[in-house]
C-alpha positions in Angstrom: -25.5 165.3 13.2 -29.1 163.2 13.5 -31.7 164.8 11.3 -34.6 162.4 10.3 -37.6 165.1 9.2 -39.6 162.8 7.1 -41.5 164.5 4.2 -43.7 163.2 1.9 -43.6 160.7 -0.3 -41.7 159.3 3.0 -38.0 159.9 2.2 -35.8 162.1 4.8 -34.8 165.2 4.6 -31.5 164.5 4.9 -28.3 165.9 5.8 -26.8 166.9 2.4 -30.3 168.6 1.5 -30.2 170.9 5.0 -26.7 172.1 3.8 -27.5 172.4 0.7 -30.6 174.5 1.6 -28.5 176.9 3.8 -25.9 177.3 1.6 -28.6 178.3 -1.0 -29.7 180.9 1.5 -26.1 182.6 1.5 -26.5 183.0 -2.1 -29.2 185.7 -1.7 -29.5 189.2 -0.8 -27.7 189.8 2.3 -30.4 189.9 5.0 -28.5 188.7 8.4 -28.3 185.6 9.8 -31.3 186.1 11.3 -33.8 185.6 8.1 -32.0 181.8 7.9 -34.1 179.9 10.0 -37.1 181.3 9.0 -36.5 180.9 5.5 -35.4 176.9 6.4 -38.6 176.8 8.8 -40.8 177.3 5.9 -38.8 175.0 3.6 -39.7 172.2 5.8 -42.7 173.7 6.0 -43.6 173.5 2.2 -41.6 170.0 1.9 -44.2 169.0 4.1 -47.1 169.8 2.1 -47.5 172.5 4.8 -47.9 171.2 7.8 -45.9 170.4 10.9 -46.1 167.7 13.5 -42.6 168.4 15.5 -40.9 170.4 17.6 -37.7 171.0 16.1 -34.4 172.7 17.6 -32.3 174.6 14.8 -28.6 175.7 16.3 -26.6 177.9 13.9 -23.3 179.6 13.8 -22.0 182.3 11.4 -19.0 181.8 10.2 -17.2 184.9 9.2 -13.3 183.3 9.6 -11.9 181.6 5.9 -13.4 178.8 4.4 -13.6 175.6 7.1 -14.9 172.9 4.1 -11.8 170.8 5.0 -13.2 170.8 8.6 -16.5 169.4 7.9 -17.3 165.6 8.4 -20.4 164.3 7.2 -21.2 160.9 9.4 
C-alpha cells in the first residue's frame, strides 16, 4: 500500500494513521460502510487545513468473516 497525502506542517499521512482512522470509525454508531469514506474524506480534508489539491482513489472492503489481524502486512 503507497499512501503519501502530505499535510501540513509537511509530514505524511501515513499508513498507520489511515488504519488507525478507520478503525476509529468502527468504534461509532453503526452507520454502514457507506458513511466511511466520507467521514475519512473530511479527515483529510481538515488535516489539510481544508483544502484539497488531489484526486484520490479510496478502495474498501468490509470484512464481516473473524478477525484477519494475523493477515495483515504493513510494508
Amino acid at each position: 500500500m503507497h499512501l503519501n497525502i502530505v499535510t501540513p506542517p509537511q509530514r505524511l499521512f501515513g499508513v498507520e494513521r489511515l488504519i488507525r482512522c478507520v478503525n476509529h470509525y468502527g468504534d461509532g454508531p453503526y452507520e454502514g460502510m457507506r458513511a466511511d469514506p466520507w467521514r475519512l474524506s473530511h479527515t483529510l480534508k481538515s488535516e489539510r487545513g481544508g483544502h484539497t489539491s488531489d484526486d484520490a482513489t479510496l478502495f474498501m472492503i468490509e470484512w464481516r468473516g473473524d478477525p484477519a489481524d494475523h493477515h495483515a502486512v504493513l510494508d
